[in-house]
C-alpha positions as CSV (number, residue, x, y, z in Angstrom):
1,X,131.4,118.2,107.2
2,X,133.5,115.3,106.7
3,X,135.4,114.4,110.6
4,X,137.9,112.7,109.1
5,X,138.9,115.5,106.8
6,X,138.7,118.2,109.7
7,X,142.0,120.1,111.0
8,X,141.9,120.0,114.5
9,X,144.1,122.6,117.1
10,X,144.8,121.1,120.1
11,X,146.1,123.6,123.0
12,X,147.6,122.7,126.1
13,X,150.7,123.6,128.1
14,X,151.1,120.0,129.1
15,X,153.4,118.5,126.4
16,X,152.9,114.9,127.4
17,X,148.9,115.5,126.8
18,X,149.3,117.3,123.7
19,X,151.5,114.8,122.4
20,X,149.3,112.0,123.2
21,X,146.2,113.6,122.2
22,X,148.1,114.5,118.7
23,X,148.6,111.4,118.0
24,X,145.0,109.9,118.9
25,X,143.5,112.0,116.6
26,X,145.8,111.5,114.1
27,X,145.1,108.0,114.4
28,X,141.7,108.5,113.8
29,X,142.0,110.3,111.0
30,X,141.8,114.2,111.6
31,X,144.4,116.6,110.6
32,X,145.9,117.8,113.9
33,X,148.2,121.1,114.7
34,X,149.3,121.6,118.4
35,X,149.8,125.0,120.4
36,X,151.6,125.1,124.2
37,X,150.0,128.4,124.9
38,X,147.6,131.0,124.0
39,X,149.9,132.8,122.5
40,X,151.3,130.4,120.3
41,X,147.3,129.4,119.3
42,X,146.6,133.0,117.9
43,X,150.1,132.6,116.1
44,X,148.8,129.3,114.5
45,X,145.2,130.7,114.1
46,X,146.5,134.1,112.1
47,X,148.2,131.8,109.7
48,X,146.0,128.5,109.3
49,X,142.2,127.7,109.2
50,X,140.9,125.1,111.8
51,X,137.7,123.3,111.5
52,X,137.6,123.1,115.6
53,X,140.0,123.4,118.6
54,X,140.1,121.8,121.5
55,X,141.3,123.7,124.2
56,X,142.5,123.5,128.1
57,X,141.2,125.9,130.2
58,X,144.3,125.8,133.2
59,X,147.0,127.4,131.2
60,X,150.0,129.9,132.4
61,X,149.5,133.6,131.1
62,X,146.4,133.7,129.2
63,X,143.7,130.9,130.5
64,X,141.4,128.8,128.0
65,X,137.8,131.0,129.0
66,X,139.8,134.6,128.6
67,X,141.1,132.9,124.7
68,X,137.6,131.6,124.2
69,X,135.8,134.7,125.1
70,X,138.7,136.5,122.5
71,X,137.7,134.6,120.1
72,X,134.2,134.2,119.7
73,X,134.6,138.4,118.7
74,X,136.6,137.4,115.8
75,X,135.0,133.7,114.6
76,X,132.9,130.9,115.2
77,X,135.1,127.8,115.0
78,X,133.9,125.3,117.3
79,X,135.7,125.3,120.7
80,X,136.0,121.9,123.4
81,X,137.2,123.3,126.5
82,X,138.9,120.3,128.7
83,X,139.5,121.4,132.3
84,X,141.1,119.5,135.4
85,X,138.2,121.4,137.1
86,X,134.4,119.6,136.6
87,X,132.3,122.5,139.2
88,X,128.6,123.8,137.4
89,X,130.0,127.2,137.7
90,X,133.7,127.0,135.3
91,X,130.9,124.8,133.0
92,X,129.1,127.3,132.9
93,X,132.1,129.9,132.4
94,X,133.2,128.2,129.7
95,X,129.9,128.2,127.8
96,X,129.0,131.4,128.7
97,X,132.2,132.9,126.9
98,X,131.4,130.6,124.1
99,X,132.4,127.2,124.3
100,X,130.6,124.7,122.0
101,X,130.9,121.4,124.4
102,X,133.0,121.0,128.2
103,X,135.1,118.0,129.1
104,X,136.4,117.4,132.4
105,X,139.7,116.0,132.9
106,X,140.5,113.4,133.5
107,X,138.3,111.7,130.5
108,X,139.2,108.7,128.3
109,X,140.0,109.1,125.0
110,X,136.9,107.7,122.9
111,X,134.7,110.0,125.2
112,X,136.4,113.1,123.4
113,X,136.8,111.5,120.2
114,X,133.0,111.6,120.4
115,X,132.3,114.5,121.7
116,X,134.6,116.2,118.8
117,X,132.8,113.9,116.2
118,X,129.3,115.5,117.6
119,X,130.6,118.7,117.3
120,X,131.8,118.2,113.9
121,X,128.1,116.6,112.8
122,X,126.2,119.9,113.8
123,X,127.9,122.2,111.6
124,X,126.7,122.5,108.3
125,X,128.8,121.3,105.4
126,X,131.4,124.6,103.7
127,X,130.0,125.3,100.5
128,X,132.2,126.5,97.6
129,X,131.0,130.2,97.9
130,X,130.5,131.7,101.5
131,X,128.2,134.7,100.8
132,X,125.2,133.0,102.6
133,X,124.1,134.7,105.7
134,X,125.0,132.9,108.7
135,X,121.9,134.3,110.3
136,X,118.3,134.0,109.4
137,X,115.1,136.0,110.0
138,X,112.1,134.7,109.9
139,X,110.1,137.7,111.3
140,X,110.6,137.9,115.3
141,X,112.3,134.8,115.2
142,X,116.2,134.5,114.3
143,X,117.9,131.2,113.1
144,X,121.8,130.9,113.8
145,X,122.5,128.5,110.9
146,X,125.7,128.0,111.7
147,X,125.2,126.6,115.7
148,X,122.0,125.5,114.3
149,X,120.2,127.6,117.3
150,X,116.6,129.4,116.9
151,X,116.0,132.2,119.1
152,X,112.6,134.8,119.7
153,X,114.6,137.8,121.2
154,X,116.6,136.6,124.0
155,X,114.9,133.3,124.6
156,X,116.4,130.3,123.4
157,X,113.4,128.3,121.5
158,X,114.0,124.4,121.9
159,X,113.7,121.9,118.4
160,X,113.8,118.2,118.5
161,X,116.2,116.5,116.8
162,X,114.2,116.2,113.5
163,X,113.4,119.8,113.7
164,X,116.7,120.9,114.1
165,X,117.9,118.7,110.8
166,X,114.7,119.7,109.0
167,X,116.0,123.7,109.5
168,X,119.8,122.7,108.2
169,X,118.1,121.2,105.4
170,X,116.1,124.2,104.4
171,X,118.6,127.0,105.3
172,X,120.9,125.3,103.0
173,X,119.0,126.1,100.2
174,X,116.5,129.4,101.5
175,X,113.8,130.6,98.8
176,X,114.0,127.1,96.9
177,X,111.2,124.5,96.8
178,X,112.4,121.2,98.7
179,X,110.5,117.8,98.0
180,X,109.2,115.6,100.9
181,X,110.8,112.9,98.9
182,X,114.5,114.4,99.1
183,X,113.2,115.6,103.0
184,X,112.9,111.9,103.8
185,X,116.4,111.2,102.2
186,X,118.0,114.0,103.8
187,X,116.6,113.1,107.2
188,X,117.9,109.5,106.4
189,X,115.1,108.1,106.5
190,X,113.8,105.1,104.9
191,X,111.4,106.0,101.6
192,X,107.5,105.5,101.3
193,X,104.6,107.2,101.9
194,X,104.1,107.1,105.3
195,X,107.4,108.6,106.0
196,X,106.3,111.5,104.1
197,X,103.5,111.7,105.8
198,X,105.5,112.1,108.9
199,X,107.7,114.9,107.3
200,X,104.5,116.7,107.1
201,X,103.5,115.8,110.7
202,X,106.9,117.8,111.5
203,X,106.5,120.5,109.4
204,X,103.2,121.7,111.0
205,X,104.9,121.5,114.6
206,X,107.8,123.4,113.0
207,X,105.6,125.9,112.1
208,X,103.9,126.3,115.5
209,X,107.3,127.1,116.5
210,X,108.1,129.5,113.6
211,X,104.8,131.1,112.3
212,X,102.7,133.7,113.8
213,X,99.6,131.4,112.4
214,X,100.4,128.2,111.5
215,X,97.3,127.6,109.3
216,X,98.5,130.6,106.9
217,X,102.1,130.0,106.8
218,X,104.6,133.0,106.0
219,X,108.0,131.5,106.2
220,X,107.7,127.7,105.9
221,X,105.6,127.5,102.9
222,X,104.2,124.8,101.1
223,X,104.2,125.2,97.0
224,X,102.1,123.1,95.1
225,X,103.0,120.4,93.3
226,X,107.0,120.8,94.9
227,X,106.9,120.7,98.4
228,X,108.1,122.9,101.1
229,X,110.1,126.0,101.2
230,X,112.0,128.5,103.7
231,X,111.3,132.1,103.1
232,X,113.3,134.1,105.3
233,X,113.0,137.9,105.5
């Protein structure tokens, strides 16, 4: 996904703060809609699509967690909860109802700029037709592609950086063969046999993490002659 081209909903019932975040991120380059309550956020939400929203959690009438929690029933838009309030536990809250990222207030600017911009980076580019599954299964394990998280029932496994790219890469395009030449590129890294060398070094360990036997892989296969493939269930 492309930051600058993202629409952005800001919601806070502080009109100076809206206003002057508005106008940041406008600055910046992002497309930005504001809402004073959670009220008027739904109204703006039924009517428009949003690429993220960033939203305060101390609000009159409906707070920021109880509009997060709402709407994390209904879609998966990233949500940046700000809060005057920086305890573990309303962290916690906040991510527990589904918040993407938390950002106590007071904060300086650049710090959410990048935060938003982080945000922005781990969700996969929209593609022109949106029947993919935003879920994959890969035996006992499942692969949220969308917050780019792999699970094994209820527990949360952990991927490194490159492992987590090397999944977006290959849940982009399930069932198709995948060179270690364009793996290299895609992982932005610089091109040669050594660094292909390394892309196999991280496909075995994802596989340790994904395969009931690594040696005889089911789902991250190698085919001869092409390179590597996803094979979900």
């Amino acid at each position: 996904m492309s930051d600058v081209d993202a629409h952005l909903l800001i919601v806070d019932d502080d009109e100076r703060i809206r206003g002057l975040l508005q106008k940041f991120l406008i600055r910046h380059g992002f497309l930005v809609s504001a809402a004073r309550d959670a009220a008027h956020a739904r109204r703006l939400l039924a009517g428009l699509d949003f690429d993220m929203i960033v939203l305060d959690v101390m609000m009159p009438g409906e707070d920021g967690i109880s509009l997060t929690r709402s709407l994390r029933e209904e879609m998966t838009t990233p949500i940046l909860l700000l809060t005057a309030r920086g305890e573990t536990e309303d962290r916690i809250a906040g991510l527990e109802a589904g918040a993407d990222d938390y950002l106590a207030k007071p904060f300086e600017p650049k710090e959410l700029l990048l935060r938003i911009n982080a945000i922005l980076r781990r969700m996969p580019d929209l593609a022109p037709v949106n029947v993919a599954p935003k879920v994959l299964t890969l035996g006992p394990i499942r692969y949220d592609i969308e917050r780019g998280e792999m699970w094994r029932g209820a527990d949360l496994i952990r991927l490194t950086a490159t492992e987590t790219q090397l999944m977006r890469i290959f849940s982009s395009s399930p069932g198709e063969a995948i060179t270690r030449s364009k793996l290299v590129e895609d992982l932005g890294r610089d091109r040669g046999q050594a660094q292909e060398r390394a892309v196999d070094v991280q496909i075995t360990r994802l596989r340790r993490k994904i395969e009931a036997d690594p040696k005889q892989p089911r789902y991250l296969q190698t085919v001869r002659g092409a390179g590597y493939m996803l094979s979900p269930d």
